[in-house]
TORVOMI-511785 format. One record per residue (C-alpha): residue in one letter; x, y, z. Coordinates in nm, 2 decimals. Example, Ala and Ser with C-alpha at 12.3 -4.5 7.8 and 13.67 -1.06 7.14 Angstrom:
BEGIN
rec res: A&u: 1.23&v: -0.45&w: 0.78
rec res: S&u: 1.37&v: -0.11&w: 0.71
# end
This chain:
BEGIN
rec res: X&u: 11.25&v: 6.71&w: 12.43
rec res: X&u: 11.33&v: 6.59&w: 12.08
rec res: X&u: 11.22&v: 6.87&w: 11.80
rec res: X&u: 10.92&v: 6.72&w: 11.58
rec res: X&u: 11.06&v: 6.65&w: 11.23
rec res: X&u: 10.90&v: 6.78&w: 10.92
rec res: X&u: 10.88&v: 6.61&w: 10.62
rec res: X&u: 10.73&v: 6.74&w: 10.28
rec res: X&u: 10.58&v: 6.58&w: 9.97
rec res: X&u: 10.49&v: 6.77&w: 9.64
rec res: X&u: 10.28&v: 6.64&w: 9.44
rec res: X&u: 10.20&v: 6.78&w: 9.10
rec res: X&u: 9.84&v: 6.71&w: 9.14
rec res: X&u: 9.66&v: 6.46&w: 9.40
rec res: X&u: 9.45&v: 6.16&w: 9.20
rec res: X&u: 9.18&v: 5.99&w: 9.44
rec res: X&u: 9.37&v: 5.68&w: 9.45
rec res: X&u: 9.66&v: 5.85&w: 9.63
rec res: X&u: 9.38&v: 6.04&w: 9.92
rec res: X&u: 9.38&v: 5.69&w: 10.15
rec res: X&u: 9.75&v: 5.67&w: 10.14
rec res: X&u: 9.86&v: 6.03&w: 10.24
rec res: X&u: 9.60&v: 5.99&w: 10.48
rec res: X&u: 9.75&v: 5.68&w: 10.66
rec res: X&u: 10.09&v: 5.81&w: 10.61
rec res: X&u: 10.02&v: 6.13&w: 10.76
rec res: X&u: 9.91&v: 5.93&w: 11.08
rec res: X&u: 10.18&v: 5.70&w: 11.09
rec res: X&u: 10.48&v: 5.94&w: 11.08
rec res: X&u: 10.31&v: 6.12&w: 11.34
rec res: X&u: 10.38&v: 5.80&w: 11.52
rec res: X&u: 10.74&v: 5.84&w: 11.49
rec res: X&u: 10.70&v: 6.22&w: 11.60
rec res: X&u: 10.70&v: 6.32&w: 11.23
rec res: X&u: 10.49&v: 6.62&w: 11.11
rec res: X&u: 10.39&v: 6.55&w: 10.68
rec res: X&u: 10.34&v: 6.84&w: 10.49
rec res: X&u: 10.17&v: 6.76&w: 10.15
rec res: X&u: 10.17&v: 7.01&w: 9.86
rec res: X&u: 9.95&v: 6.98&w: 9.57
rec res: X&u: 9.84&v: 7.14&w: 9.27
rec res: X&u: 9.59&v: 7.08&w: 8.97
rec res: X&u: 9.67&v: 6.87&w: 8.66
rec res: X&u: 9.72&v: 6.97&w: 8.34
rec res: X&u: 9.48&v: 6.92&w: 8.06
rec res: X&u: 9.62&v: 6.54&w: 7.99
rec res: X&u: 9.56&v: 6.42&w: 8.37
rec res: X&u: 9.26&v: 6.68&w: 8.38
rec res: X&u: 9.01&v: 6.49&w: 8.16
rec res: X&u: 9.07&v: 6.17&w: 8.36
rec res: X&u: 8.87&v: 6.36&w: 8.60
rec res: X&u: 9.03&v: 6.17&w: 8.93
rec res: X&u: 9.14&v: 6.47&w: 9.13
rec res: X&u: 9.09&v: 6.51&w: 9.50
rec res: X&u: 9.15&v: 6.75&w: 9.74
rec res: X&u: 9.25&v: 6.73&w: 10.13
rec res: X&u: 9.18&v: 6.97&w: 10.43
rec res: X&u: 9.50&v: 6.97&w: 10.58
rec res: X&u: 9.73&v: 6.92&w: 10.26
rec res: X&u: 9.83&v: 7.24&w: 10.13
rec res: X&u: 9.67&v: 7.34&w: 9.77
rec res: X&u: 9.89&v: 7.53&w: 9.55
rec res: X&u: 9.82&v: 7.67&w: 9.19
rec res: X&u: 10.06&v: 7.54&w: 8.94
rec res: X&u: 10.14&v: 7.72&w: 8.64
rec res: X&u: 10.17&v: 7.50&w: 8.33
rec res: X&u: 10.34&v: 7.62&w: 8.02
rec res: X&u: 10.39&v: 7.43&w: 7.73
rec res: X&u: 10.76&v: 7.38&w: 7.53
rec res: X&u: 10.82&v: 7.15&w: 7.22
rec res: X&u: 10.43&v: 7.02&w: 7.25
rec res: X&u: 10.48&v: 6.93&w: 7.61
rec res: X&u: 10.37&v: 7.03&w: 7.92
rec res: X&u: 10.62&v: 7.18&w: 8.17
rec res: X&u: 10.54&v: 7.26&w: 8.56
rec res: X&u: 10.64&v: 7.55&w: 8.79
rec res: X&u: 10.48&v: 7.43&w: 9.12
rec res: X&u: 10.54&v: 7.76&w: 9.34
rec res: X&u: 10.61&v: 7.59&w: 9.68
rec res: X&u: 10.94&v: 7.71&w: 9.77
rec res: X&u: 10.82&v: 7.93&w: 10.04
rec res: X&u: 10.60&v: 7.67&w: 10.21
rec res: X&u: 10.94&v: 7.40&w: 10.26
rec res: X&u: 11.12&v: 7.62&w: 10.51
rec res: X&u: 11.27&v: 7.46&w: 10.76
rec res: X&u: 11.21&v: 7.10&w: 10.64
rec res: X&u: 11.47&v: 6.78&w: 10.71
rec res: X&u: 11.36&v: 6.58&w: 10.39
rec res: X&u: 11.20&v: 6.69&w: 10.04
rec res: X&u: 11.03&v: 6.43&w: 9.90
rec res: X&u: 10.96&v: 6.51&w: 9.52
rec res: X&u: 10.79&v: 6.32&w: 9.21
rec res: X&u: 11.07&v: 6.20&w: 8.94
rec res: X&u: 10.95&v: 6.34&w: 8.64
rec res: X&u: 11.18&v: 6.60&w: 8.36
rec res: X&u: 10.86&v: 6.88&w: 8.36
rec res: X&u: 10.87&v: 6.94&w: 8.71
rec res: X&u: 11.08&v: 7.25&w: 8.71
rec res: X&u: 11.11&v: 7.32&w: 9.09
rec res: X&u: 11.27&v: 7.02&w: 9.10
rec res: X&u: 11.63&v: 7.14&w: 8.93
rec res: X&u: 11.59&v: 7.43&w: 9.18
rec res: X&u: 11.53&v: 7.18&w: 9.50
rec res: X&u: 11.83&v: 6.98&w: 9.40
rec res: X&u: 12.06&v: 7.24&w: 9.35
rec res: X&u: 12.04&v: 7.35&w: 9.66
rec res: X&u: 12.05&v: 6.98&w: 9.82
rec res: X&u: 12.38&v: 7.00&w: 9.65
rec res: X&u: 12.50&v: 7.34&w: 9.76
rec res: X&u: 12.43&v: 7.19&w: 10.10
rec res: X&u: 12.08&v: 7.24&w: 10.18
rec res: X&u: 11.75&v: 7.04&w: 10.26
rec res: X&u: 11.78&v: 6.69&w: 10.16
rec res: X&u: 11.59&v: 6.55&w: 9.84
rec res: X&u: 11.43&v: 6.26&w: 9.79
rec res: X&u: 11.28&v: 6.09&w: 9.47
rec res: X&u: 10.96&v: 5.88&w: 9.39
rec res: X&u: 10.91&v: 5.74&w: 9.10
rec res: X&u: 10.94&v: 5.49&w: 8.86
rec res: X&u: 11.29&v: 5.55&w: 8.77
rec res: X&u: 11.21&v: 5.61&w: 8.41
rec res: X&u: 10.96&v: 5.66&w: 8.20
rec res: X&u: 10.81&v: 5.32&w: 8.09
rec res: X&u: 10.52&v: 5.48&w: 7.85
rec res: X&u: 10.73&v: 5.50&w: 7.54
rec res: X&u: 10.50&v: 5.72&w: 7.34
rec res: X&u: 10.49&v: 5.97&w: 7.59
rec res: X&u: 10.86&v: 5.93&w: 7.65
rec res: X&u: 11.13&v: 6.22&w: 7.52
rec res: X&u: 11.47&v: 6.18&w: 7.47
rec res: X&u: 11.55&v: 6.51&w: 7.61
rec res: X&u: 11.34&v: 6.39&w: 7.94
rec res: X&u: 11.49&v: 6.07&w: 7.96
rec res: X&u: 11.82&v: 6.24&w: 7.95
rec res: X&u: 11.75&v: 6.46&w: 8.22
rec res: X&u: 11.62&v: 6.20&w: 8.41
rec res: X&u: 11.91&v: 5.97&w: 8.39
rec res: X&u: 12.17&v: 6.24&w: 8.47
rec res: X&u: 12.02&v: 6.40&w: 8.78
rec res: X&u: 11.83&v: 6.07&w: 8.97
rec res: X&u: 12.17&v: 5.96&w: 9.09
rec res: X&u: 12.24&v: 6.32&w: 9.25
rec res: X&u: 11.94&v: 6.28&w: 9.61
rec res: X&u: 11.95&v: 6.15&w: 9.89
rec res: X&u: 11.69&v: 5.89&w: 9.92
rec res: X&u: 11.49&v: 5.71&w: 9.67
rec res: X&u: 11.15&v: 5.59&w: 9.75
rec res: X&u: 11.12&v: 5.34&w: 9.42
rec res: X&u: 10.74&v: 5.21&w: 9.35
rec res: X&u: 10.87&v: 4.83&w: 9.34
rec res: X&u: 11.16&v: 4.59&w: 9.25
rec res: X&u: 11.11&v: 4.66&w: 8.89
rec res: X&u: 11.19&v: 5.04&w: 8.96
rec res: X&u: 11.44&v: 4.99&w: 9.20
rec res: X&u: 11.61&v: 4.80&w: 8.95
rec res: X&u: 11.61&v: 5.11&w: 8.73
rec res: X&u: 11.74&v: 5.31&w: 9.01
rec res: X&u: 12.03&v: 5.06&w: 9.09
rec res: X&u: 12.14&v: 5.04&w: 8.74
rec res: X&u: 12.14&v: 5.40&w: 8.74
rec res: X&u: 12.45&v: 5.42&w: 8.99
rec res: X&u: 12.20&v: 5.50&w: 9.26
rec res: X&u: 12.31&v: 5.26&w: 9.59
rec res: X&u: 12.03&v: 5.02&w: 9.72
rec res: X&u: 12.11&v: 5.11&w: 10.06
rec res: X&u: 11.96&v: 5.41&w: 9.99
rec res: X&u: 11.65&v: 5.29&w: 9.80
rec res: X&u: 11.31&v: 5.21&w: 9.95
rec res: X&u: 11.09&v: 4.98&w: 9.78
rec res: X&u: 10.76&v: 5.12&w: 9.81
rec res: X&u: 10.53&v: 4.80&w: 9.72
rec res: X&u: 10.33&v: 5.09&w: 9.51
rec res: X&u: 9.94&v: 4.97&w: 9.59
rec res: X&u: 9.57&v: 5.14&w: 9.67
rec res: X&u: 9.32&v: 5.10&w: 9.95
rec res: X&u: 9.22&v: 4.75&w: 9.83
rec res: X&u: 9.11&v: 4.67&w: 10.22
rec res: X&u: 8.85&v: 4.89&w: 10.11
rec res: X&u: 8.71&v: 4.77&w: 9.85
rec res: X&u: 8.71&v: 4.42&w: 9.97
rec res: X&u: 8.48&v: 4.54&w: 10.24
rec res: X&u: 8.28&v: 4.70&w: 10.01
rec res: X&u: 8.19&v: 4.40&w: 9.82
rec res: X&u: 8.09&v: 4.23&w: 10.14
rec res: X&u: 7.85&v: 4.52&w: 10.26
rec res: X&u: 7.70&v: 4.49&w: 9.90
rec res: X&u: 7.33&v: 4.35&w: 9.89
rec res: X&u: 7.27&v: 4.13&w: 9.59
rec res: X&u: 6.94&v: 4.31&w: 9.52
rec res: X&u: 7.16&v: 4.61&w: 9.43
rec res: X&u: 7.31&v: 4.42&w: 9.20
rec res: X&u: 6.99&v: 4.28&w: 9.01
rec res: X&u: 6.86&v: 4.64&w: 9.01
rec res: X&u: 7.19&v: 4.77&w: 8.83
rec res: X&u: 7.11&v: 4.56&w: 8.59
rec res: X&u: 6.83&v: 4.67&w: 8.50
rec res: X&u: 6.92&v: 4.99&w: 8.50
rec res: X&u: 7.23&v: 4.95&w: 8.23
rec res: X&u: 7.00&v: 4.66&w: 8.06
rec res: X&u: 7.25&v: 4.37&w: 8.06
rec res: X&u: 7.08&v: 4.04&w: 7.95
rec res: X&u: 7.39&v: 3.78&w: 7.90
rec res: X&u: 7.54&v: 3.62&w: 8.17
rec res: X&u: 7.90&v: 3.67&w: 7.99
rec res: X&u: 7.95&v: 4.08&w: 8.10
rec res: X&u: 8.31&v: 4.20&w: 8.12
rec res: X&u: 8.44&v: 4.51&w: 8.20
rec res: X&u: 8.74&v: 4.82&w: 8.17
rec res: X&u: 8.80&v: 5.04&w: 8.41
rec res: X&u: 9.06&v: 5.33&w: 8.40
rec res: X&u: 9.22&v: 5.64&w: 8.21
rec res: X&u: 9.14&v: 5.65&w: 7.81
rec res: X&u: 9.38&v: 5.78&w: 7.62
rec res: X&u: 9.62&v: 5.60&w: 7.30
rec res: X&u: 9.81&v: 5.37&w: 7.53
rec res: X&u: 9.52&v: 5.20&w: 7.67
rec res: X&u: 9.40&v: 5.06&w: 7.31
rec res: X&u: 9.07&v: 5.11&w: 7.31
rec res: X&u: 9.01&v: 5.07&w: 6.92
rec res: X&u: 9.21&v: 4.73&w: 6.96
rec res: X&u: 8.99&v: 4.68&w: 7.25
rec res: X&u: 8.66&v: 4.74&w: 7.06
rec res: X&u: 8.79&v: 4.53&w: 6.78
rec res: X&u: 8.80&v: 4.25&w: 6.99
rec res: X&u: 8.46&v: 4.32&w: 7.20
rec res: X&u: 8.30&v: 4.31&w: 6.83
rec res: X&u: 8.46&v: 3.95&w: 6.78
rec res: X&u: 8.38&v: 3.81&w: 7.11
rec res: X&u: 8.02&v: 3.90&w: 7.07
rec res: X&u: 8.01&v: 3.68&w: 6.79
rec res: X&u: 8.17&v: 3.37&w: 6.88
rec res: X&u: 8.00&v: 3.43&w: 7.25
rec res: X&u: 7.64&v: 3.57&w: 7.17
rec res: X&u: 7.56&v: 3.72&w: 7.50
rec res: X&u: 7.87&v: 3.89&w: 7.57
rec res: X&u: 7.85&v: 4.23&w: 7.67
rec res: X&u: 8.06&v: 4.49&w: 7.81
rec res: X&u: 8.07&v: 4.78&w: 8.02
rec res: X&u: 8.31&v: 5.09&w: 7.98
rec res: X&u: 8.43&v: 5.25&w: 8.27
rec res: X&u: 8.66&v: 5.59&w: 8.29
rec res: X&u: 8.70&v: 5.90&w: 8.12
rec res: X&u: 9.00&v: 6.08&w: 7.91
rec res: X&u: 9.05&v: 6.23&w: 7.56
rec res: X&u: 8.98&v: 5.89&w: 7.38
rec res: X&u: 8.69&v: 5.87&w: 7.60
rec res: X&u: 8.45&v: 5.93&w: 7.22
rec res: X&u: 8.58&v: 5.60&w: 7.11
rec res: X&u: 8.37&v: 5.46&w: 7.34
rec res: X&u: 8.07&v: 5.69&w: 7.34
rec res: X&u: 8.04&v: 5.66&w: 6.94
rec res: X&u: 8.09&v: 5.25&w: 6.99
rec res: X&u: 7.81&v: 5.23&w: 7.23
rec res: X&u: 7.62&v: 5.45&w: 7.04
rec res: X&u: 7.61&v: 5.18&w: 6.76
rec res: X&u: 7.62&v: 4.90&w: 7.00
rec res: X&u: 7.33&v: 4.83&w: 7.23
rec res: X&u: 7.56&v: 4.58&w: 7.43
rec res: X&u: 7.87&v: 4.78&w: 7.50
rec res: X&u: 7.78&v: 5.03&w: 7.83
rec res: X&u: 7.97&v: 5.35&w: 7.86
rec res: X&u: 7.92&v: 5.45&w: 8.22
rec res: X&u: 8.16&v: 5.74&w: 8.23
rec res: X&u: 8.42&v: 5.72&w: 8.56
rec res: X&u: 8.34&v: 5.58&w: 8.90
rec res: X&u: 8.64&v: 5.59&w: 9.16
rec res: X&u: 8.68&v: 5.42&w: 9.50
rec res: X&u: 8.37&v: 5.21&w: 9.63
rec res: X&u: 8.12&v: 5.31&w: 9.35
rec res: X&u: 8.28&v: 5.10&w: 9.11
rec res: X&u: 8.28&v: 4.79&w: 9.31
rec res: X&u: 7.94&v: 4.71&w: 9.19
rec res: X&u: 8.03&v: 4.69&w: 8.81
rec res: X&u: 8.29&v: 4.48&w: 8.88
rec res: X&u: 8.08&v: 4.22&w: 9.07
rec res: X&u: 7.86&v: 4.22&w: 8.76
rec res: X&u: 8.17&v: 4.16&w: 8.54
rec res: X&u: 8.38&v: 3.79&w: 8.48
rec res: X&u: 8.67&v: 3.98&w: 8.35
rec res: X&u: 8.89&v: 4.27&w: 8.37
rec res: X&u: 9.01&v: 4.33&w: 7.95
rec res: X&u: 9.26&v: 4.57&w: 7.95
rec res: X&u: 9.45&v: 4.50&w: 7.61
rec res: X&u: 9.69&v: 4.81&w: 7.65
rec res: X&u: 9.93&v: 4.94&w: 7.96
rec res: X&u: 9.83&v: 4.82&w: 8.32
rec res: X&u: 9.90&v: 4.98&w: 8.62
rec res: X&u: 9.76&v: 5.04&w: 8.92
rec res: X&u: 9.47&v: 4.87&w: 8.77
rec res: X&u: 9.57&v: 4.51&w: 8.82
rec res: X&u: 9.53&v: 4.59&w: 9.18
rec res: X&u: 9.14&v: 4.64&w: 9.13
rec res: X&u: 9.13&v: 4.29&w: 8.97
rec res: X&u: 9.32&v: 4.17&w: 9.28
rec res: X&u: 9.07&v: 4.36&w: 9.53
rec res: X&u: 8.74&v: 4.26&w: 9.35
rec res: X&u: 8.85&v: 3.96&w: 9.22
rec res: X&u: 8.83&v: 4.02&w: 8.81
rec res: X&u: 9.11&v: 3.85&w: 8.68
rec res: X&u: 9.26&v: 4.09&w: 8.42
rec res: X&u: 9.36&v: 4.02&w: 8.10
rec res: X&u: 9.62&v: 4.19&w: 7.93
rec res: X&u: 9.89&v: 4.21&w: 7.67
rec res: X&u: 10.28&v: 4.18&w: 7.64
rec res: X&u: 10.25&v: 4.57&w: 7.49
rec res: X&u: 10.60&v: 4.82&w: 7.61
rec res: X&u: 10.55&v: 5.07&w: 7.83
rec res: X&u: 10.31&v: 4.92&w: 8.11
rec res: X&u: 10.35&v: 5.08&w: 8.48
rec res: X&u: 10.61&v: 4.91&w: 8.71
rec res: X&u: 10.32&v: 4.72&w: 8.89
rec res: X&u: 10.27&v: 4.50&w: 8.59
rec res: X&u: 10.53&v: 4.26&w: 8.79
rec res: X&u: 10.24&v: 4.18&w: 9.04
rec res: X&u: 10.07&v: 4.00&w: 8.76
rec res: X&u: 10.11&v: 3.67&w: 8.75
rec res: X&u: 10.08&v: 3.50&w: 8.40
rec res: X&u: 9.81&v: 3.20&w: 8.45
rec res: X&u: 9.79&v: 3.28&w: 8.84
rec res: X&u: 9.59&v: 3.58&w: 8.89
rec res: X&u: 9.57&v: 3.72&w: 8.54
rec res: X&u: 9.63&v: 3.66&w: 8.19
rec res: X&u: 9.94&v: 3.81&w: 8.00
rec res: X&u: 9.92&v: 3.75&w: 7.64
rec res: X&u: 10.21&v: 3.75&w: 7.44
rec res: X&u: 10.06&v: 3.82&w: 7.08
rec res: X&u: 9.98&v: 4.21&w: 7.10
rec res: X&u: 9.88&v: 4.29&w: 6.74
rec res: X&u: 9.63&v: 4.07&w: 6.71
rec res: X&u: 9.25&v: 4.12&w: 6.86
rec res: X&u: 9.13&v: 3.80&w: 6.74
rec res: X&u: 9.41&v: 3.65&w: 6.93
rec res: X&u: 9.28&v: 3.84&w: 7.24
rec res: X&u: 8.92&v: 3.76&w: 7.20
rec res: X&u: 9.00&v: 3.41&w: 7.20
rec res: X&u: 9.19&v: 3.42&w: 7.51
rec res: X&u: 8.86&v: 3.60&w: 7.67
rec res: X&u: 8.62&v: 3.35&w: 7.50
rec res: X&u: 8.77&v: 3.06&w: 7.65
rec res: X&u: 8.83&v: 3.18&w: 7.96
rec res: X&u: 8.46&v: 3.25&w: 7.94
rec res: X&u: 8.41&v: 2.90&w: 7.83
rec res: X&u: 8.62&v: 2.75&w: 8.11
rec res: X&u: 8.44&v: 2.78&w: 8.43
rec res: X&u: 8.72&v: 2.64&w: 8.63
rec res: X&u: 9.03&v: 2.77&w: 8.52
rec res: X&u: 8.88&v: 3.14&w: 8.57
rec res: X&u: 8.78&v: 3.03&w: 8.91
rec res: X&u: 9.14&v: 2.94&w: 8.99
rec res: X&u: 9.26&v: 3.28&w: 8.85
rec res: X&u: 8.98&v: 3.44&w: 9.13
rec res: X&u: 9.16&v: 3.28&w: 9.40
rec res: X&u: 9.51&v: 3.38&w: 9.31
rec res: X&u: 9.34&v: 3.75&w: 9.24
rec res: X&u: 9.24&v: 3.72&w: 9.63
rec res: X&u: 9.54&v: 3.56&w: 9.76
rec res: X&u: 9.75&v: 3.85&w: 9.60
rec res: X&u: 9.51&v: 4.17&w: 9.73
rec res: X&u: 9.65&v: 4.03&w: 10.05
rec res: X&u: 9.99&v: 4.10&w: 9.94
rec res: X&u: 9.92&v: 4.44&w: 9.77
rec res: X&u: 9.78&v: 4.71&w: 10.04
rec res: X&u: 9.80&v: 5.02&w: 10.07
rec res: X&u: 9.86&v: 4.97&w: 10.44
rec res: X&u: 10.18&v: 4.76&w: 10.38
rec res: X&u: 10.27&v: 5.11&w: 10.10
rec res: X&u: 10.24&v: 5.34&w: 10.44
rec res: X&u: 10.46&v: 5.07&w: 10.65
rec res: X&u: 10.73&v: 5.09&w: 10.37
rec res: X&u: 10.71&v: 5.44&w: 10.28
rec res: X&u: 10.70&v: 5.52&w: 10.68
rec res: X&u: 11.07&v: 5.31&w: 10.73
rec res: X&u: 11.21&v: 5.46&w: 10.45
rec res: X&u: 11.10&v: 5.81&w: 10.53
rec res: X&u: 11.28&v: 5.76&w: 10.91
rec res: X&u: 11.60&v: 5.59&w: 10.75
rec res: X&u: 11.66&v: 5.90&w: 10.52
rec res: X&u: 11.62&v: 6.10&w: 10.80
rec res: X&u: 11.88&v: 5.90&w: 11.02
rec res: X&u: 12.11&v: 5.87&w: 10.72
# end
């Protein structure tokens, strides 16, 4: 009888848009006689006021310890213990995860194998440091798998010196099955009353949704809301999320009775602002967000601004989204918004490539990926 194999993930902290993937993952390996062990602590105060953390019964919850060097945050994640006799480590790529170093030496020495998942660098510049990117670049060549979040990553990886026999391309996505269904299930009544309730009147409401912090450009963001509401009078626009720019908004909507600060909503209790909304306006980084546009159909509108997330490549300029090149300038922006609010049938053909790419993007086809790669390192 063949020995189950045991695989473990750590994970610095576990966001509710990763739950539905560890969950299916769990039960696919299992498939292939597979046992996951998951490892997870809590986030440090950056990640903490996005306020998205999850737990999981059968995922093992550790307490990190988070010290701070140079202005930054650095992570012992005390887990060591817990990996005994595993066949495959399966790590975050990121400089401030200490236990890291300490996993890889001894994959070196001869031990456990390592694998990384990542993005292959760090593509936020302002919260890049030399020193990390440093580190990074030396030891990512030095594992024995890499589970890369797309093509864009992998192409990091690759031109690292890491081979691309070795590297699985994850397809990096969220339960948009999900929230498709959701929006089904939804009865337009609902809708009407939430309405009411957040007092929208204009029939031109669009909508942000995600972390709030310097890199999503929420001042730009605002500067442009305050232009469209001229040059499109019943414009309004609904705030969703949490983070430490989160007063930006609150003071904005304090001043303006047509901007709606609705603090964060996760999984299927957004859905319902984002059938209210026409557009997605996300002026600074993008990542997994573009996937919600896909999902609920909200083409999203963004800029060519460094340092958005690998998953920017799903976008598709003029197909399912908008990616406007001229990034310093919110009156460029709002125009963009106002006449796609104007043009009734150009946003509709940006709805139907949003749909025909949530197809593409699951988090199902993620687990399928991750699954392969996961037996491959194993075999290799």
């Amino acid at each position: 009888m063949n020995r189950l194999r045991r695989v473990a993930i750590i994970y610095k902290c576990l966001p509710q848009y990763r739950r539905r993937f560890f969950e299916l993952l769990r039960d696919r390996l299992a498939q292939e006689a597979i046992h996951l062990q998951l490892i997870y602590g809590q986030p440090g105060a950056k990640d903490a006021a996005k306020k998205d953390t999850v737990d999981l019964e059968w995922a093992q919850r550790i307490e990190n310890r988070i010290m701070r060097f140079c202005g930054r945050e650095l992570y012992w994640q005390p887990c060591l213990h817990f990996l005994r006799g595993a066949d495959l480590v399966i790590v975050e790529q990121a400089s401030k995860l200490l236990v890291n170093y300490v996993l890889q030496a001894r994959y070196l020495l001869g031990g456990t194998r390592l694998a990384f998942w990542g993005h292959g660098k760090n593509f936020a510049q302002y919260d890049s440091h030399w020193l990390g990117e440093f580190l990074k670049h030396r030891v990512s060549r030095r594992v024995h798998w890499w589970f890369a979040y797309n093509a864009k990553s992998a192409a990091v990886v690759q031109s690292l010196g890491f081979p691309a026999d070795r590297t699985t391309l994850t397809q990096n996505a969220i339960d948009t099955r999900a929230l498709i269904a959701a929006t089904r299930r939804l009865d337009p009544s609902a809708l009407t009353r939430l309405c009411d309730v957040l007092q929208l009147r204009g029939r031109n409401v669009c909508l942000y949704a995600g972390a709030m912090y310097r890199d999503k450009r929420l001042l730009f963001l605002l500067q442009a809301c305050e232009l469209l509401r001229r040059w499109v009078p019943d414009f309004e626009m609904i705030f969703m999320g949490a983070g430490v720019d989160a007063g930006i908004v609150t003071e904005a909507a304090m001043r303006h009775s047509w901007i709606k600060y609705i603090g964060p909503k996760f999984d299927q209790e957004k859905v319902p602002y984002f059938m209210l909304s026409k557009l997605f306006l996300m002026p600074g980084v993008v990542g997994l967000a573009v996937l919600d546009a896909f999902a609920l159909a909200v083409p999203l509108v963004t800029t060519a601004v460094p340092g958005h997330g690998p998953e920017i490549d799903y976008l598709d300029d003029g197909t399912n989204g908008v990616f406007l090149q001229q990034v310093q300038s919110p009156a460029a922006y709002a125009r963009t918004v106002a006449e796609l609010l104007r043009d009734e049938q150009r946003r509709q053909l940006l709805i139907e490539g949003c749909r025909a790419a949530a197809e593409i993007y699951t988090v199902e086809n993620m687990v399928e990926r991750f699954a392969a790669g996961v037996t491959q390192a194993l075999a290799a």
